[in-house]
N, C-alpha and C positions, 0 to 999 in steps of 0.2 A: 355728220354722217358721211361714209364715206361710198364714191358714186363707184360702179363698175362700171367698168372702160366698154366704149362699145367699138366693132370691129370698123373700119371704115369703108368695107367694100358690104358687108350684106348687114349688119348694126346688129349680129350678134355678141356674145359674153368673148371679153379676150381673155385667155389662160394665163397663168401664171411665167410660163415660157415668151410672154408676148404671139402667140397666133390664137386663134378666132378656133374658139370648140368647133362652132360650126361650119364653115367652110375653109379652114385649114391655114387661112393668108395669114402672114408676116405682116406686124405693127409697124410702118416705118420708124411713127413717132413713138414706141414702147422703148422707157430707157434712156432717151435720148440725154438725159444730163439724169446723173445719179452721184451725189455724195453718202458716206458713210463716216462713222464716228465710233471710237473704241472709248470705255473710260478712263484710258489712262494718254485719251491724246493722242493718239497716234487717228489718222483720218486719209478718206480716199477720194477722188474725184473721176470722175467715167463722164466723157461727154462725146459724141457721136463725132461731132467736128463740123465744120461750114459745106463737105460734100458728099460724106456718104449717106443715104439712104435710111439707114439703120444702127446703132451701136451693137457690134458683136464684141464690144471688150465687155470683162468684166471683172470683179472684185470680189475680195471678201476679209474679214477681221475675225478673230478668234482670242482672247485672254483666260491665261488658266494657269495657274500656280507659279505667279511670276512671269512665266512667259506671252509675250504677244506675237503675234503668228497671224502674216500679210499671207496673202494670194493673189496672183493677177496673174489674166488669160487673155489671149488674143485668139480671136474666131478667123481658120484660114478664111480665106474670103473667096478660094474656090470652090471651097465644099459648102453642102448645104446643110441648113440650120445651125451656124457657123455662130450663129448668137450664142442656142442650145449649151454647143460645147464646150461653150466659154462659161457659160454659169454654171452647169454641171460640175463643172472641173475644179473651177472654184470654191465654190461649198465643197466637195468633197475632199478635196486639197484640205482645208482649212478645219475642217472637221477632225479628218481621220490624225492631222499633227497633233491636233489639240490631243485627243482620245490617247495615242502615242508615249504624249508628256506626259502626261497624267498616269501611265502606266507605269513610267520608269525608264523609257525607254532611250539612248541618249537623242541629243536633237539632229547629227546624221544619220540616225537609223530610222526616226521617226520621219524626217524629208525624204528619204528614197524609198520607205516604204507607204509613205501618203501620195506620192508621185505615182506608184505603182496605182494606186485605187481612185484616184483619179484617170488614169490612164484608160482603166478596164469599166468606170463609169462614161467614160463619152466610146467608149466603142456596142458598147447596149444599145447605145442611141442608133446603132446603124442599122438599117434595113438588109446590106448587102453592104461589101468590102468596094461596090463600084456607086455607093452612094452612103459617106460615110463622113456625117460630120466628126471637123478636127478644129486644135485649136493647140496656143504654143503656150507654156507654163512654167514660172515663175513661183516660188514660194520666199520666205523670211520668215527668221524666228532671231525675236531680240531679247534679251534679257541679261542682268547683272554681271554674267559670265562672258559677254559678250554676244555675236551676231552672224549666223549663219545663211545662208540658202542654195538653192536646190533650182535647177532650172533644165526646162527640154523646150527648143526653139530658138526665139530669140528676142525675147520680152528679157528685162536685164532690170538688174539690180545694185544698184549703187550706196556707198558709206558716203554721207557728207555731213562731217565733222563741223560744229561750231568752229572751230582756230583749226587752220592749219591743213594740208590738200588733203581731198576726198581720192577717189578712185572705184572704179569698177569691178563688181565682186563674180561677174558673169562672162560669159564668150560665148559669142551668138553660135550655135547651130546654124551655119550657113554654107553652102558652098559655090561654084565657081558663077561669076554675075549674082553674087549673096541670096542663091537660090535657097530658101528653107529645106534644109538638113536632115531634121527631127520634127515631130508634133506626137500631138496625141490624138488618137483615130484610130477604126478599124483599118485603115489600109496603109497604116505606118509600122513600122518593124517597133517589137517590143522594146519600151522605155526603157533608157539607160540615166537617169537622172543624175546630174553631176553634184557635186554639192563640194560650198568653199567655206569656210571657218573665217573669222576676222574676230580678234581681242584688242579694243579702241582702247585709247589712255585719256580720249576724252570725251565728253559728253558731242551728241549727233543725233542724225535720223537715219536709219537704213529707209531707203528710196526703191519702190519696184514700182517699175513702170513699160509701157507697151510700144513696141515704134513708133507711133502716133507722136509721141512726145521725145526719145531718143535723137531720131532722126533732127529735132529740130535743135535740142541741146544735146549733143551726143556724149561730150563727155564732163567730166564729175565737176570740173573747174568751171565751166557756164553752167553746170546747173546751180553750183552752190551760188557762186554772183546770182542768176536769178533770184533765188531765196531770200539772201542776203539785201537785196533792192527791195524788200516786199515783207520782209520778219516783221509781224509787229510787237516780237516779245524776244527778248536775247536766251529765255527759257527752253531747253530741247521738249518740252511737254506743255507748251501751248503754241496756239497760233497753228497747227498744223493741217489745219484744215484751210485755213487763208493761205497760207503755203502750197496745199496743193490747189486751190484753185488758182492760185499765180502760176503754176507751173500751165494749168493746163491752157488758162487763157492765152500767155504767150504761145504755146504751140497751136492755138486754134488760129490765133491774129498773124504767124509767121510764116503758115501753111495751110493748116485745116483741112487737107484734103482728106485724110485717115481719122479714123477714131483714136481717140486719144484719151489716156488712165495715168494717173500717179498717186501713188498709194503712198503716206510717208509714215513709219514708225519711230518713237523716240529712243534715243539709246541714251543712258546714264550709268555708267560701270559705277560698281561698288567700290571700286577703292582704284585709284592709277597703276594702272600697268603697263610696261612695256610693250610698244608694238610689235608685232611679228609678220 
């Protein structure tokens, strides 16, 4: 049987959002370590980290005609219910690509127009444009053809090939002192979602994941040695979940002060192709 959560400040029912129906408080402990698993191997891990309070990242998986289809969100950490618009964002992110593919639609029109509905889902959440949860987004979509994503902020997404250098498929939204740029929120200028193509010649995992963990492996070459120290299968469709909890333990034991997500997808092209 499974118990419902009681609030820790008045010990009423917690919502599915992590806050309390009845007096409105935020769960510290809701979320706090979350894994997720697709069927075909690709797996997430979301853990709050050794200092924050609360995890505002969040995740989400998607499989549908071939394609699998990551989401990962970073809750700004000024605004409020900053968890809110990281799960909202995500499910709806990861939905609306699915829905997309399955239409016909190719996989960049499907990422910038799921970005878009994500977008206009966390600004619902707003009360007022001066109290407006926001959050920064990430998507992936991998399959036979190769591997895409779509990003606003500066949660980032990474190719790490079995043999041979990885590289980064994102550029943060940021500007001068790496001030955040872009997000999604009612009190951000309408989404411009970027989106970058990559056709591998060899088998890998596309990688999205949130500062939390960037910051501590920032780029494609320490993250793959990390993986690579910790693979317990030379297979790109298993292990991927022990993969991403090696990612996230390392960034918890080498910092932890942020929350911290890594989401890993398997890629296996259908026949070797030429990089581009």
């Amino acid at each position: 049987m499974t118990q419902t959560p009681e609030c820790g400040l008045c010990g009423g029912t917690v919502a599915p959002d992590g806050h309390c129906w009845d007096c409105g408080a935020a769960q510290p402990a809701f979320r706090s370590h979350v894994e997720i698993t697709a069927d075909d191997g690709a797996a997430g891990v979301s853990d709050r980290g050794a200092q924050r309070g609360m995890n505002a990242d969040a995740m989400a998986l998607a499989l549908t005609d071939g394609w699998t289809i990551g989401v990962v969100c970073d809750g700004v950490s000024l605004s409020p219910r900053s968890e809110r618009a990281a799960q909202v964002a995500a499910e709806v992110g990861a939905a609306s690509v699915a829905a997309r593919l399955r239409t016909g639609n190719l996989p960049e029109v499907a990422l910038t127009r799921a970005a878009l509905d994500a977008a206009h889902a966390v600004t619902a959440l707003a009360s007022s444009a001066d109290a407006a949860p926001a959050c920064t987004y990430v998507a992936g979509i991998a399959g036979p053809e190769g591997v895409w994503s779509a990003w606003i902020g500066d949660s980032r997404a990474y190719w790490l090939p079995n043999e041979g250098p990885g590289m980064a498929l994102t550029e943060d939204d940021t500007g001068k002192h790496e001030a955040l740029a872009a997000w999604l929120g009612a009190d951000a200028d309408e989404p411009a979602a970027r989106v970058r193509s990559y056709r591998p010649s060899t088998a890998g995992r596309l990688l999205l994941c949130t500062d939390g963990l960037w910051r501590c492996l920032p780029d494609a070459d320490r993250l793959r040695a990390q993986l690579t120290r910790h693979r317990p299968s030379a297979s790109a469709g298993s292990g991927l979940l022990a993969e991403a909890r090696s990612l996230v333990t390392y960034a918890r034991e080498a910092d932890g002060q942020d929350n911290i997500t890594a989401l890993l997808i398997p890629v296996i092209p259908s026949t070797p192709m030429p990089e581009r």
